[in-house]
ROMARNU-240426 format. One record per atom (N, C-alpha, C): residue number from 1; atom name; y, z, x. Coordinates in steps of 0.1 Angstrom, whole numbers, plus 5000, padded with zeros to 4 digits. Example, Ala and Ser with C-alpha at 12.3 -4.5 7.8 and 13.67 -1.06 7.14 Angstrom:
     n   atom      Y      Z      X
     1      N   4943   5078   5132
     1     CA   4955   5078   5123
     1      C   4967   5078   5132
     2      N   4978   5071   5128
     2     CA   4989   5071   5137
     2      C   5000   5079   5129
// end
This chain:
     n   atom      Y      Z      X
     1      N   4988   5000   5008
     1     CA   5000   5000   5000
     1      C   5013   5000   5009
     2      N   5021   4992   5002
     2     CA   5034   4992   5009
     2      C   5042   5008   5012
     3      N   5048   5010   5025
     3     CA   5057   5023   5022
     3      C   5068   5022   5017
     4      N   5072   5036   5009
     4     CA   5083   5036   5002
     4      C   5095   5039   5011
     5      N   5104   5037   5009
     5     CA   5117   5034   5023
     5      C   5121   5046   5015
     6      N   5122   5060   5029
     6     CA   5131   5071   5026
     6      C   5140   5073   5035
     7      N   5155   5078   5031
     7     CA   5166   5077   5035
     7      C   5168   5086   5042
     8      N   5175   5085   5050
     8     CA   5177   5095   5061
     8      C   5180   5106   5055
     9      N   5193   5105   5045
     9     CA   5198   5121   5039
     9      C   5188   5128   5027
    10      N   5171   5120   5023
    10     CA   5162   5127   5018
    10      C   5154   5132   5028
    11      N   5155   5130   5040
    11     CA   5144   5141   5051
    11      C   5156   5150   5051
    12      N   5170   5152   5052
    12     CA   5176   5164   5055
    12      C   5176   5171   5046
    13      N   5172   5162   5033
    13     CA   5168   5178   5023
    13      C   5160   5180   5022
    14      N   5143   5174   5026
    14     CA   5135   5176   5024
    14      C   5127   5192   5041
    15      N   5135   5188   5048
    15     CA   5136   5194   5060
    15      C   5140   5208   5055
    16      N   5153   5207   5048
    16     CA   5158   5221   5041
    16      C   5155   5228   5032
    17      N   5147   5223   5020
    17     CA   5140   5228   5012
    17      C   5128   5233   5018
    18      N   5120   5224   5027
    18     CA   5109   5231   5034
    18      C   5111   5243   5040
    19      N   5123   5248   5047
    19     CA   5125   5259   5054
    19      C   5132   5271   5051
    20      N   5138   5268   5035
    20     CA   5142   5279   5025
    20      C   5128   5282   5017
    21      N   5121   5272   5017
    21     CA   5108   5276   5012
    21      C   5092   5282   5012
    22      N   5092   5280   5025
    22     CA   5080   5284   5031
    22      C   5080   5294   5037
    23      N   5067   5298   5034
    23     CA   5062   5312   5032
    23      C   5046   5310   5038
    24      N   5048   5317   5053
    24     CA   5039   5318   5062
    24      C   5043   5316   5078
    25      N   5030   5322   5084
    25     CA   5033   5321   5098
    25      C   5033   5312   5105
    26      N   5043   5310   5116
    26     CA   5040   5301   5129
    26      C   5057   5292   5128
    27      N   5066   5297   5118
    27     CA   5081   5292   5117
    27      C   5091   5302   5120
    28      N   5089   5297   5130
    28     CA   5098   5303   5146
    28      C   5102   5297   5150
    29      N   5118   5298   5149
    29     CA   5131   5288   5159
    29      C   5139   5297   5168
    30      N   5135   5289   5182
    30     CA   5146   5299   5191
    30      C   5154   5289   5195
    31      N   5163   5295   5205
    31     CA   5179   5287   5207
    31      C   5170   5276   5217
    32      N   5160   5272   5229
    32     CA   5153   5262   5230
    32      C   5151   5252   5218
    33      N   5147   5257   5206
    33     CA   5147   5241   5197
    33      C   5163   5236   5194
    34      N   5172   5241   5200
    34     CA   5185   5237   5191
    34      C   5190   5222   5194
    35      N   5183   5220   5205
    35     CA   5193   5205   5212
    35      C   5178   5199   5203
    36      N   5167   5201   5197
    36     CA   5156   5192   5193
    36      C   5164   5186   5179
    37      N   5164   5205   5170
    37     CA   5170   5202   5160
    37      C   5183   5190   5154
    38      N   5193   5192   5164
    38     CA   5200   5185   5163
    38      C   5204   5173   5166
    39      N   5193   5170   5175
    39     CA   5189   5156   5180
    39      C   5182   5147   5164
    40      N   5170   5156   5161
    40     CA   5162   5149   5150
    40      C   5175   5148   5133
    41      N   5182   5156   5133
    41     CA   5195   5162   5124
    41      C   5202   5146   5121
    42      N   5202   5139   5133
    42     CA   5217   5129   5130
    42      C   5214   5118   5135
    43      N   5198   5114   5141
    43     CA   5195   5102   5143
    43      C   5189   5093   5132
    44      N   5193   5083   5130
    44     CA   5188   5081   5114
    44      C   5178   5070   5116
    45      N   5162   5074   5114
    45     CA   5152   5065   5118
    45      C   5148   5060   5104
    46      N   5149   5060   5094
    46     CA   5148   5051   5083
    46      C   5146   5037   5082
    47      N   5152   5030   5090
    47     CA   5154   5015   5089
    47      C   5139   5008   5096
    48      N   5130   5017   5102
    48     CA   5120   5015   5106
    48      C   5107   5009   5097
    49      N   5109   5015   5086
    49     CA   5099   5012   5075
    49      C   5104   4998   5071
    50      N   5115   4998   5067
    50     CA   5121   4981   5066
    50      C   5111   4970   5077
    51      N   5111   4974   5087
    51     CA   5108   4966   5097
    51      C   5094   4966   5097
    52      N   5088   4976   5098
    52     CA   5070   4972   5091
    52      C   5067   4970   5081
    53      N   5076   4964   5068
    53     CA   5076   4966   5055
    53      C   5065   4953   5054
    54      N   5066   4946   5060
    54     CA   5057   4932   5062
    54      C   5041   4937   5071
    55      N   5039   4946   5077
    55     CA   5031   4944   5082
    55      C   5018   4953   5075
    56      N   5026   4964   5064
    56     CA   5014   4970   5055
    56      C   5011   4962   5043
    57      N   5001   4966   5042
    57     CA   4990   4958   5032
    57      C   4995   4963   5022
    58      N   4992   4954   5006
    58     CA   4999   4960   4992
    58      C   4989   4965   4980
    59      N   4978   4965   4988
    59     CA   4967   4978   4984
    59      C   4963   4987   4995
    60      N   4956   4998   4989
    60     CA   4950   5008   4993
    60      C   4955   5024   4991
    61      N   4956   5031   4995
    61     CA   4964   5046   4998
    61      C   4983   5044   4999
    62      N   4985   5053   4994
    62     CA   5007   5053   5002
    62      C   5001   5058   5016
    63      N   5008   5051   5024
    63     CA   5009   5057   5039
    63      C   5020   5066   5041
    64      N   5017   5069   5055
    64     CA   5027   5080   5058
    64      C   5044   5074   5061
    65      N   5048   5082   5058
    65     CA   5062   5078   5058
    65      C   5062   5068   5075
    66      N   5065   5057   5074
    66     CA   5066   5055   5095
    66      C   5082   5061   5104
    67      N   5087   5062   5094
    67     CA   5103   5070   5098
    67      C   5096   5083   5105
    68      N   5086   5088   5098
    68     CA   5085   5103   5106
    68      C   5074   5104   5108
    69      N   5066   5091   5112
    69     CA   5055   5092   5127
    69      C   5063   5088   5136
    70      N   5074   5078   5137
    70     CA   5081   5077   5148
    70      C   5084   5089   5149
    71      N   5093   5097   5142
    71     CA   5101   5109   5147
    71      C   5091   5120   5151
    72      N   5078   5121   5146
    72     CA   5071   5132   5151
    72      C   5063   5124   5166
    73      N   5063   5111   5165
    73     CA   5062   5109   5182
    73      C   5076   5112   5190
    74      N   5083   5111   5187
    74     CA   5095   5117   5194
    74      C   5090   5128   5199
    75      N   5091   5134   5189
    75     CA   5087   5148   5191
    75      C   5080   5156   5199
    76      N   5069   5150   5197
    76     CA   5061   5153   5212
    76      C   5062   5146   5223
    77      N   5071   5138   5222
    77     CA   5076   5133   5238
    77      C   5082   5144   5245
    78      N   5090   5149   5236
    78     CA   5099   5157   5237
    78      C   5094   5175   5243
    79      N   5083   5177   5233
    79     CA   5079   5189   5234
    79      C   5065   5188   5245
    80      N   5059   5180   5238
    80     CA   5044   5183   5249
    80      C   5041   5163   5260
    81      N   5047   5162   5269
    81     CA   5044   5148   5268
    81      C   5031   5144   5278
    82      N   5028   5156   5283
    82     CA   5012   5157   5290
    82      C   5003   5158   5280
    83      N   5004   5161   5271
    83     CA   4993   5164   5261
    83      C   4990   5150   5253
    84      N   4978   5153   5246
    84     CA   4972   5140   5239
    84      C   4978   5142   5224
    85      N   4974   5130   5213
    85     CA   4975   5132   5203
    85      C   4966   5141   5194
    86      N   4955   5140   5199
    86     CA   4950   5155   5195
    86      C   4951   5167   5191
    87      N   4957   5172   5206
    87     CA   4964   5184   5208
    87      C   4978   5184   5198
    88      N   4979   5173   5199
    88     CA   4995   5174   5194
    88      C   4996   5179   5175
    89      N   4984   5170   5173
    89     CA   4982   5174   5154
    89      C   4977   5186   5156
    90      N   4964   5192   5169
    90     CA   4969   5210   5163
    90      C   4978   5218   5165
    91      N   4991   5210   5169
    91     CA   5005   5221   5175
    91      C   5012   5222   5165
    92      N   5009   5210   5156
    92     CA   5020   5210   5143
    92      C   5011   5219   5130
    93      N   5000   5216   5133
    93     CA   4991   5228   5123
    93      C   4991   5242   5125
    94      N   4998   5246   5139
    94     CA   4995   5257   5144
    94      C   5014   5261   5143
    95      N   5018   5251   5144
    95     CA   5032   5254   5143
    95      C   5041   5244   5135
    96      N   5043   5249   5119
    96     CA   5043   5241   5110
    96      C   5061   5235   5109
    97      N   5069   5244   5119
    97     CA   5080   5239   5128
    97      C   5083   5223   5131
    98      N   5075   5218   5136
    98     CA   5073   5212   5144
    98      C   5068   5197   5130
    99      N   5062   5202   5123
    99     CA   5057   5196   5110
    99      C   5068   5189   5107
   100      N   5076   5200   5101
   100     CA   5085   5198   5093
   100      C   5096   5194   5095
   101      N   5100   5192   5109
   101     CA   5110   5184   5120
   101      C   5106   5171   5121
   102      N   5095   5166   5119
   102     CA   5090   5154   5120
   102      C   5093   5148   5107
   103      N   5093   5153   5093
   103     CA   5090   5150   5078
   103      C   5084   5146   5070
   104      N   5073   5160   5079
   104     CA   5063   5159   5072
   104      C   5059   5169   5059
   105      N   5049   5169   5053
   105     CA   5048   5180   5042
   105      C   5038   5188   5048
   106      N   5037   5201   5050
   106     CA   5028   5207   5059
   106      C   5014   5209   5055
   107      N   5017   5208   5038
   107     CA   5002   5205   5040
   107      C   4992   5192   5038
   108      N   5005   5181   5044
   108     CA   4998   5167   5042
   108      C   5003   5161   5063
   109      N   4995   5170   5064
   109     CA   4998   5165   5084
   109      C   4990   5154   5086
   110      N   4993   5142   5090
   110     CA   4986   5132   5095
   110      C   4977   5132   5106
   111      N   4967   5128   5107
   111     CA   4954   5131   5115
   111      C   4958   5120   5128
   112      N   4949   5124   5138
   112     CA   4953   5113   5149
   112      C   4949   5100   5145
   113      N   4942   5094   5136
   113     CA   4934   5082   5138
   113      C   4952   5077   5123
   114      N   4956   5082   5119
   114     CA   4969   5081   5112
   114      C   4979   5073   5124
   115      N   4978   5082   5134
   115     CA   4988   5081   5147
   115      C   4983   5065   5152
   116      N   4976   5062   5151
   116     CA   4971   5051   5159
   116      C   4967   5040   5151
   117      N   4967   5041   5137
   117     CA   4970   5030   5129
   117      C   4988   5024   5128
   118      N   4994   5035   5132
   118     CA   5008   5033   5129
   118      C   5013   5026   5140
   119      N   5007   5030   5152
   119     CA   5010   5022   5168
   119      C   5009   5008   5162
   120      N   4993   5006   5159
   120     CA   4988   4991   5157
   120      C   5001   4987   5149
   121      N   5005   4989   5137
   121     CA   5011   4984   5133
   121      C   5030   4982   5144
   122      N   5035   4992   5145
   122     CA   5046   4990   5152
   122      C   5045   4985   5166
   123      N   5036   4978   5175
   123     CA   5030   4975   5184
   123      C   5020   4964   5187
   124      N   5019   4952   5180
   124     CA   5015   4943   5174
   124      C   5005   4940   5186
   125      N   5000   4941   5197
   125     CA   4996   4930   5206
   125      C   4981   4928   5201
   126      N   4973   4920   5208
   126     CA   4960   4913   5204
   126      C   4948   4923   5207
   127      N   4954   4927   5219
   127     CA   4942   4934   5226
   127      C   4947   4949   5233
   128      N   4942   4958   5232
   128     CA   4941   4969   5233
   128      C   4948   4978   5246
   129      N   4946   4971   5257
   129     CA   4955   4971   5269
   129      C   4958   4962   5277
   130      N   4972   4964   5285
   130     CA   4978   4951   5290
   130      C   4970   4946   5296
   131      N   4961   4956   5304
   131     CA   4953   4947   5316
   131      C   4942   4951   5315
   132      N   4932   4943   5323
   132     CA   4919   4936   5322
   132      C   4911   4955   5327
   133      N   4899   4955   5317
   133     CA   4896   4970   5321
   133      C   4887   4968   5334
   134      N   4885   4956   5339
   134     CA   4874   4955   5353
   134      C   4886   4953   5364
   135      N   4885   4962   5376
   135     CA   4895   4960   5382
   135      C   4889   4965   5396
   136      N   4895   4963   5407
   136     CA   4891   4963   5421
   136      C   4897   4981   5425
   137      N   4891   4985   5432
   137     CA   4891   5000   5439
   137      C   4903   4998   5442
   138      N   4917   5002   5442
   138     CA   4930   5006   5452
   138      C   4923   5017   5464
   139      N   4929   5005   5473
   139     CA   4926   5015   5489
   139      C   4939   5014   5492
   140      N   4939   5028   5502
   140     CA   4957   5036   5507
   140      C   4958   5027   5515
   141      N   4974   5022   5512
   141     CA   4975   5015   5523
   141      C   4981   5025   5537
   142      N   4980   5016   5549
   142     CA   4982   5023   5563
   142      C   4998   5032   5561
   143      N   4996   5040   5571
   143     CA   5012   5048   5569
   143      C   5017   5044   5582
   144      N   5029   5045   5583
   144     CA   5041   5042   5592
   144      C   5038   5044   5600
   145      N   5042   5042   5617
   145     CA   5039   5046   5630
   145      C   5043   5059   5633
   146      N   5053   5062   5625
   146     CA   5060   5077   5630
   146      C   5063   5088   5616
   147      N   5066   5096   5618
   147     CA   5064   5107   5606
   147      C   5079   5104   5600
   148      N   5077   5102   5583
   148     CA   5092   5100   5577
   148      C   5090   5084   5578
   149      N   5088   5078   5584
   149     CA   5090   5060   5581
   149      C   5079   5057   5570
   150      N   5082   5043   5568
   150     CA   5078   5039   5556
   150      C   5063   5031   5560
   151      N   5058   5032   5546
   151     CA   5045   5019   5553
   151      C   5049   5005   5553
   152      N   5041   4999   5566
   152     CA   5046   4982   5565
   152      C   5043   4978   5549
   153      N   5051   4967   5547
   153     CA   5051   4961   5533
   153      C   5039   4951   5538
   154      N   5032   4953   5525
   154     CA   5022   4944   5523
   154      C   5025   4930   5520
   155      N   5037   4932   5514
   155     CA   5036   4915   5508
   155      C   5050   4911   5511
   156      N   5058   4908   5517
   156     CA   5068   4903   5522
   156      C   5071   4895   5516
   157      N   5089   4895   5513
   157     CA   5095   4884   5501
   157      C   5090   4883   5487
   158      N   5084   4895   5483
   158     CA   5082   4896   5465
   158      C   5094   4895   5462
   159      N   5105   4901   5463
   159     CA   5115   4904   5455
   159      C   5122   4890   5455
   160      N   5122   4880   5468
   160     CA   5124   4868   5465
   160      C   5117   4855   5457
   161      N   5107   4859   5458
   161     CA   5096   4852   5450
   161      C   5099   4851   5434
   162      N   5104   4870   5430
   162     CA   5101   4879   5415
   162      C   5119   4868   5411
   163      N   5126   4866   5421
   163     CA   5138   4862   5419
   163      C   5142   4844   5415
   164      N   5134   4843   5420
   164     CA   5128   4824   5417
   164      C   5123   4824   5402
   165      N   5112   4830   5403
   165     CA   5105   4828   5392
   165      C   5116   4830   5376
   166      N   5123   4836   5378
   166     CA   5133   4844   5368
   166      C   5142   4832   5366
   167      N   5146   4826   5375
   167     CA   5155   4812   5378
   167      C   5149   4802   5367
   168      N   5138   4799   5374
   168     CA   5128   4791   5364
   168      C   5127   4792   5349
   169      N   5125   4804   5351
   169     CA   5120   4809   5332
   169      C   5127   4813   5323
   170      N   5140   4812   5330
   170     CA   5155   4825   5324
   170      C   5154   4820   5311
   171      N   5156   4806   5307
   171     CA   5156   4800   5291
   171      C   5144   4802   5285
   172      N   5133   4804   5290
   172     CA   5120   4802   5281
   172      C   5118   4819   5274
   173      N   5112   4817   5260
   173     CA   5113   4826   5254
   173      C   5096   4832   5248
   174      N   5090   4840   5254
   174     CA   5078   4842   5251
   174      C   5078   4854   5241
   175      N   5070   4854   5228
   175     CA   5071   4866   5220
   175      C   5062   4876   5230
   176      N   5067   4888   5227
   176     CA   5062   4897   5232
   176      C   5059   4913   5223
   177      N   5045   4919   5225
   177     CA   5046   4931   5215
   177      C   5058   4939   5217
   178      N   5068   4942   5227
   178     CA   5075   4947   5224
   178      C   5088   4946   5219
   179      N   5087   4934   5214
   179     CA   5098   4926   5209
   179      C   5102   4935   5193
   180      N   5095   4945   5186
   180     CA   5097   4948   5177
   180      C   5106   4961   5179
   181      N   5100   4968   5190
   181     CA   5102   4980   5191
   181      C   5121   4978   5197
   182      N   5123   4969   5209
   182     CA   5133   4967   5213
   182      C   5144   4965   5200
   183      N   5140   4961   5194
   183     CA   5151   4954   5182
   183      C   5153   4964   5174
   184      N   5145   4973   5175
   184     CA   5151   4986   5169
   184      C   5155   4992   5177
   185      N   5153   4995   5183
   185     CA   5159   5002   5199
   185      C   5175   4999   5200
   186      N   5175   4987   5201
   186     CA   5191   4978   5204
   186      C   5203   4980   5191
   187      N   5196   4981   5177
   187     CA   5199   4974   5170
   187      C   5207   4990   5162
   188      N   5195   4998   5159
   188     CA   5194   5013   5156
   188      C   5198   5024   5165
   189      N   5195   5023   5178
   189     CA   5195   5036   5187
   189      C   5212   5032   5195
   190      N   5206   5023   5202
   190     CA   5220   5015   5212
   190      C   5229   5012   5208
   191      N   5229   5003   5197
   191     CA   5245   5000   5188
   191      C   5251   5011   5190
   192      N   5244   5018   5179
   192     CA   5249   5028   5174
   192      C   5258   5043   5186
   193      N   5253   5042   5192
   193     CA   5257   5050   5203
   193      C   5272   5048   5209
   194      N   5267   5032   5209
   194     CA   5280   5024   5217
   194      C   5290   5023   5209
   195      N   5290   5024   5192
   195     CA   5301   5026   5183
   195      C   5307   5041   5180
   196      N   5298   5049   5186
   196     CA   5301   5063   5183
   196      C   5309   5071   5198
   197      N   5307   5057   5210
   197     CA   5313   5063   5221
   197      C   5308   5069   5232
   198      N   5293   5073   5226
   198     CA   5286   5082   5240
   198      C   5285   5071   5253
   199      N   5286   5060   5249
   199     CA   5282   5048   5260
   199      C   5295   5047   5272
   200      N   5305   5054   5264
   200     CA   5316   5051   5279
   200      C   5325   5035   5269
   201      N   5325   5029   5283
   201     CA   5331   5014   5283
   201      C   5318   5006   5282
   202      N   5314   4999   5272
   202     CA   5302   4989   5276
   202      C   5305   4976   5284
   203      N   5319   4975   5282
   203     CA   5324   4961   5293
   203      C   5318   4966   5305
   204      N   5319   4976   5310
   204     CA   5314   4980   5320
   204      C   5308   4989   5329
   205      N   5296   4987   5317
   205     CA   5278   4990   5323
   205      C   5271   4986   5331
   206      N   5264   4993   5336
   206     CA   5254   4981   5347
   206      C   5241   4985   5345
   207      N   5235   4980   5348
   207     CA   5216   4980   5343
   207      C   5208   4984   5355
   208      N   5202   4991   5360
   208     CA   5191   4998   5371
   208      C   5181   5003   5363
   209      N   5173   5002   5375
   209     CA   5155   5008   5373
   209      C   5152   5016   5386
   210      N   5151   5027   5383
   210     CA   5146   5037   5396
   210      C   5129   5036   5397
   211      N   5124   5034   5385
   211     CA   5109   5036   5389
   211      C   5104   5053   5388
   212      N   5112   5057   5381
   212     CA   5108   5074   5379
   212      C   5094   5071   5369
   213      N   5084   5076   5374
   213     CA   5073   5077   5369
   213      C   5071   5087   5352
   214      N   5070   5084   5342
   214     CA   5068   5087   5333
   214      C   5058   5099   5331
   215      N   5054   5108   5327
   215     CA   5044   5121   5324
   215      C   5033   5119   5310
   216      N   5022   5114   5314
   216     CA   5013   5109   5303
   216      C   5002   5123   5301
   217      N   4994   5117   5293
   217     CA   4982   5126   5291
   217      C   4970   5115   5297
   218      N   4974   5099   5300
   218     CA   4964   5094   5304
   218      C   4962   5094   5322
   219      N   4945   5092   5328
   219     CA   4941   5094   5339
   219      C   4933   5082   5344
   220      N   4927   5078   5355
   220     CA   4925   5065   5358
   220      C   4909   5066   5360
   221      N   4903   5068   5351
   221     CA   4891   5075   5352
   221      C   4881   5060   5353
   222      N   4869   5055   5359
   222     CA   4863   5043   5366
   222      C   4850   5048   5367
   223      N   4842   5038   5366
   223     CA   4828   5035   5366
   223      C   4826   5025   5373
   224      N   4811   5026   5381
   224     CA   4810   5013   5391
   224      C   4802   5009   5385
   225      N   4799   4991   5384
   225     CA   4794   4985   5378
   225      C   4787   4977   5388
   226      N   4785   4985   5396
   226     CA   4772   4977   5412
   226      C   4760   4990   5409
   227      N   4755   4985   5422
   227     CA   4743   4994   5427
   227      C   4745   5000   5445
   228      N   4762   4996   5447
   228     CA   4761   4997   5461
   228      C   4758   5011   5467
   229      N   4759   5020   5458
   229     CA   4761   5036   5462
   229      C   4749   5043   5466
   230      N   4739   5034   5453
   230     CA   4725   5037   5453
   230      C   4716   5031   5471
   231      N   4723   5022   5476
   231     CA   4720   5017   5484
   231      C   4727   5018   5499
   232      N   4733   5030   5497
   232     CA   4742   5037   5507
   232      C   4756   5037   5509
   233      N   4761   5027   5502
   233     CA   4777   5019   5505
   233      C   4782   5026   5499
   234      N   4794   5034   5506
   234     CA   4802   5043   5498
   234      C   4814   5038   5495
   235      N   4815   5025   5498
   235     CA   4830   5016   5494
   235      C   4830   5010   5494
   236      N   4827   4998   5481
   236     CA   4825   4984   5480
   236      C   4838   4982   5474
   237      N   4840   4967   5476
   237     CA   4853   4963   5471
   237      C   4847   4955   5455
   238      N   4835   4958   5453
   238     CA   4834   4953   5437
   238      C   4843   4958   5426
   239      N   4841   4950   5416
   239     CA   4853   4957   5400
   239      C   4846   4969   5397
   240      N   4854   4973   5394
   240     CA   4847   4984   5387
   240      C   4853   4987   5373
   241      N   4849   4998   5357
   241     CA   4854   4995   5350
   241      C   4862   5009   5351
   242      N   4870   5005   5338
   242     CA   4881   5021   5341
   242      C   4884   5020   5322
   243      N   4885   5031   5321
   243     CA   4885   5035   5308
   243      C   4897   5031   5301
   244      N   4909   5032   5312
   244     CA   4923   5035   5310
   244      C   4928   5027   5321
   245      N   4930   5010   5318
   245     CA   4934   5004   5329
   245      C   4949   5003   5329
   246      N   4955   5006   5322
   246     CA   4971   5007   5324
   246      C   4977   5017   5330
   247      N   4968   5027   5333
   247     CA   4973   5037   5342
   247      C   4972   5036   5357
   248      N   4983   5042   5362
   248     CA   4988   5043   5375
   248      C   4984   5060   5379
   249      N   4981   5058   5393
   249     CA   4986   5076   5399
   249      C   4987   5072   5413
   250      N   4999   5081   5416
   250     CA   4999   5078   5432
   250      C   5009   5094   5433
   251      N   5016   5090   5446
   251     CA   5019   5104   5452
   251      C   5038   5100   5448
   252      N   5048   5111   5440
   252     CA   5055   5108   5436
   252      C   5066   5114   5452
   253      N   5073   5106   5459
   253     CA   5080   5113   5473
   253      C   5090   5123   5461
   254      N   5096   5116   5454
   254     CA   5109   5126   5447
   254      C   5103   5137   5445
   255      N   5091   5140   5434
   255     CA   5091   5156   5434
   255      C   5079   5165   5443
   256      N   5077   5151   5450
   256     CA   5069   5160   5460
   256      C   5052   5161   5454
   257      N   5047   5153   5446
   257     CA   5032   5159   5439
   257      C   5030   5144   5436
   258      N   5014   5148   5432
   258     CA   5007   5135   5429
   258      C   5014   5133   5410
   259      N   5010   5123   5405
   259     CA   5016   5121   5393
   259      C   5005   5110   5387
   260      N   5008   5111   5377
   260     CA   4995   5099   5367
   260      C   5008   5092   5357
   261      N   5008   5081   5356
   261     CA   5017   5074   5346
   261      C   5010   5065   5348
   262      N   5019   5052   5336
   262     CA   5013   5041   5332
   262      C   5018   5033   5341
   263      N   5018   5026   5344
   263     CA   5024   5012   5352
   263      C   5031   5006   5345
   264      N   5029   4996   5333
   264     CA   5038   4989   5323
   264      C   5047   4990   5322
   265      N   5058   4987   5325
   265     CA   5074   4991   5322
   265      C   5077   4987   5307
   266      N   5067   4984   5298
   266     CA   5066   4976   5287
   266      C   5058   4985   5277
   267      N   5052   4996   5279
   267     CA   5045   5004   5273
   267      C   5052   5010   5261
   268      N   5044   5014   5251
   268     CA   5051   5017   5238
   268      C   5054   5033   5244
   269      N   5047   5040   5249
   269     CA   5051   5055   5256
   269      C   5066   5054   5261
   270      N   5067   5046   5272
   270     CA   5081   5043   5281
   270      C   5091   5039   5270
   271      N   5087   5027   5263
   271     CA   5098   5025   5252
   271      C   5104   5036   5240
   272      N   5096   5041   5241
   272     CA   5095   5054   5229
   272      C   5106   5067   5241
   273      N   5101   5070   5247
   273     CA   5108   5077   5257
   273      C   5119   5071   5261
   274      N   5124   5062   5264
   274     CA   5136   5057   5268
   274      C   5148   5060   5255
   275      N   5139   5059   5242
   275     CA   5143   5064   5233
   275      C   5149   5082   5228
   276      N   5140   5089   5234
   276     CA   5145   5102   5235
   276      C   5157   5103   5241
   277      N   5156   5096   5255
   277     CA   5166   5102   5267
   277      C   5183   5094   5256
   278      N   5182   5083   5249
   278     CA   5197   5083   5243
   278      C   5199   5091   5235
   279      N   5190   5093   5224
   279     CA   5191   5107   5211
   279      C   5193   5121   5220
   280      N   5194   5122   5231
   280     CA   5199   5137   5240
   280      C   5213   5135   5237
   281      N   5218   5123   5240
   281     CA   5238   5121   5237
   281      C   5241   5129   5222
   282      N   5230   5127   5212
   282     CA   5235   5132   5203
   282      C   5243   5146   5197
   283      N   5234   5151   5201
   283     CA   5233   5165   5210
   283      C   5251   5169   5209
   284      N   5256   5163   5217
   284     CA   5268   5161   5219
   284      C   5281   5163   5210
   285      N   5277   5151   5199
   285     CA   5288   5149   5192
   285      C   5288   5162   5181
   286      N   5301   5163   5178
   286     CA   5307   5172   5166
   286      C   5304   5171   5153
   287      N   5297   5177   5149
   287     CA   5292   5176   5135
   287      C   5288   5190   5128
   288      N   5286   5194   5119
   288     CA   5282   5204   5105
   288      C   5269   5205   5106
   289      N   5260   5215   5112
   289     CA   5249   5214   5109
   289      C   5247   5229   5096
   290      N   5240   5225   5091
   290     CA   5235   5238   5080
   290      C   5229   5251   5086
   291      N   5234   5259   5081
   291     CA   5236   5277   5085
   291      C   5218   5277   5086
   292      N   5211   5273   5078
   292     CA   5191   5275   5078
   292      C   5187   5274   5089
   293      N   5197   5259   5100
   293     CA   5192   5248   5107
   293      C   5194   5261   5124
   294      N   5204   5271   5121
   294     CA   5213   5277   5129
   294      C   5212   5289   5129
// end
C-alpha cells in the first residue's frame, strides 16, 4: 500500500502527545539529548515519502511512515553508529525516547527486516553491494625507509589519470543509486540551509574531501575458497569470498587506531551521515521549542 504523506507539524504533535502521555519506564531526557532533540524538532523530512511515493506498491499492509525510518536512521547515526540494526530496534524498545524522536508509536516499533525494506526502496541499486564479493587478499604495502616517512606510492600518476578521465566524461550522465538520495539531500537539507544562512556566502564555498573514515558496525570478514592452507600455503594470492565486500579497515594516522569503514564514498551510511553533520547547524538557529521538549 501506498504511504500516507505526514507533515512535519503532525510528528510535532504526535512527538508531544506521546510524551505528555506516556506512562512507563525507560523516558529519560538529559541535557545530552538537547542538541538531538532540537535537531529532529525543525528539520522537516516529510517530502521523502513524496519521493518514494512511486516506488510502494498499491496493495498490501500501510507501511511505515518513511519520514521516520529516515529520521530514526538519523538517529542512530547519531546515537549508536558502531552498532547494527538490530541492536538498534532493542535500544528503541528499551528506550521508548528514542522511539518517539524518530515518529514512531511505541507500540508499533519497526523490526529490522522493516529497516531494510525501506533502504531497498530509498536505495534503488540491482545488486546488493557495490563490489564483487570474490576478491584478492590486501597485503601491507612496504613502509618508508625511515621512521615518520611515507610509503612509496604504488601507482604513480592516479591522480593524473583520475583527472583525464573526468575531462572525458564530464558531460556524460550515468543514473546512479544514489541519485535519489542526493536530490533530497540538495534539494531538502542543502537548499534549505543556504536560505536560512547557516552556509555563510555560497558564492564562496569550496568543496574538499579529507577521507575521514566513517564508524560502521560492518567488518571484513573472508573465507578462502582454495585448498592452499590445507596443503601448507599460508598466503595464496587466490579470491577469496568476504561477507561484506564494501568494507574497508586499515590503520587511521589521525586518531591513531585501526578503524573499519566502508570504502564507497557513495554509500547510503556516508550519504545519510553527511546528512546528520548539516542538521547539527540547526542546533543553532533561534526558535520556540516546547517547555515538555525542555
Amino acid at each position: 500500500m501506498k504511504p500516507s504523506f505526514v507533515p512535519h507539524h503532525s510528528y510535532q504533535t504526535s512527538v508531544l502527545q506521546q510524551l505528555q502521555s506516556y506512562d512507563g519506564s525507560g523516558l529519560v531526557m538529559i541535557n545530552k539529548d538537547w542538541p538531538l532533540r532540537t535537531k529532529l524538532w525543525m528539520t522537516d523530512l516529510s517530502s521523502i515519502t513524496t519521493l518514494l511515493h512511486d516506488v510502494y506498491s498499491d496493495r498490501g499492509p500501510q507501511p511505515q511512515d518513511p519520514a521516520s525510518m529516515l529520521r530514526s536512521f538519523l538517529v542512530f547515526l547519531m546515537i549508536h553508529p558502531d552498532k547494527g540494526l538490530t541492536e538498534w530496534v532493542n535500544v528503541m524498545k528499551r528506550t521508548p525516547m528514542y522511539a518517539i524522536a524518530s515518529g514512531f508509536d511505541c507500540n508499533r516499533i519497526p523490526g529490522v527486516e522493516t529497516f531494510y525494506d525501506f533502504f531497498k526502496r530509498l536505495w534503488p541499486a540491482v545488486d546488493n553491494n557495490l563490489k564483487s564479493k570474490f576478491q584478492r587478499r590486501k597485503f601491507k604495502p612496504p613502509k618508508g625507509k625511515k621512521k615518520g616517512k611515507k610509503a612509496p606510492i604504488a601507482t604513480p600518476g592516479r591522480i593524473k589519470r583520475l583527472v583525464h578521465w573526468m575531462i572525458r566524461h564530464a558531460n556524460s550522465k550515468t543514473s546512479l543509486p544514489t541519485d535519489r538520495l542526493f536530490h533530497f539531500f540538495q534539494t531538502h537539507l542543502l537548499a534549505v540551509s543556504a536560505q536560512l544562512g547557516l552556509l555563510g556566502d555560497v558564492n564562496g564555498l569550496s568543496v574538499t574531501g579529507d577521507g575521514i573514515p566513517i564508524v560502521t558496525a560492518a567488518y571484513p570478514r573472508n573465507t578462502s575458497t582454495c585448498d592452499c592452507h590445507a596443503q601448507g600455503l599460508a598466503k595464496c594470492n587466490h579470491v577469496r569470498l568476504y561477507t561484506q565486500p564494501d568494507c574497508d579497515s586499515g590503520w587511521d594516522s589521525a586518531r591513531e587506531k585501526y578503524s573499519t569503514d566502508t570504502t564507497c564514498t557513495c554509500s547510503l551510511q556516508q550519504i545519510v551521515h553527511t546528512m546528520c553533520l548539516y542538521t547539527q547547524n540547526y542546533s543553532l538557529l533561534p526558535g520556540t521549542m516546547p517547555s515538555v521538549l525542555s
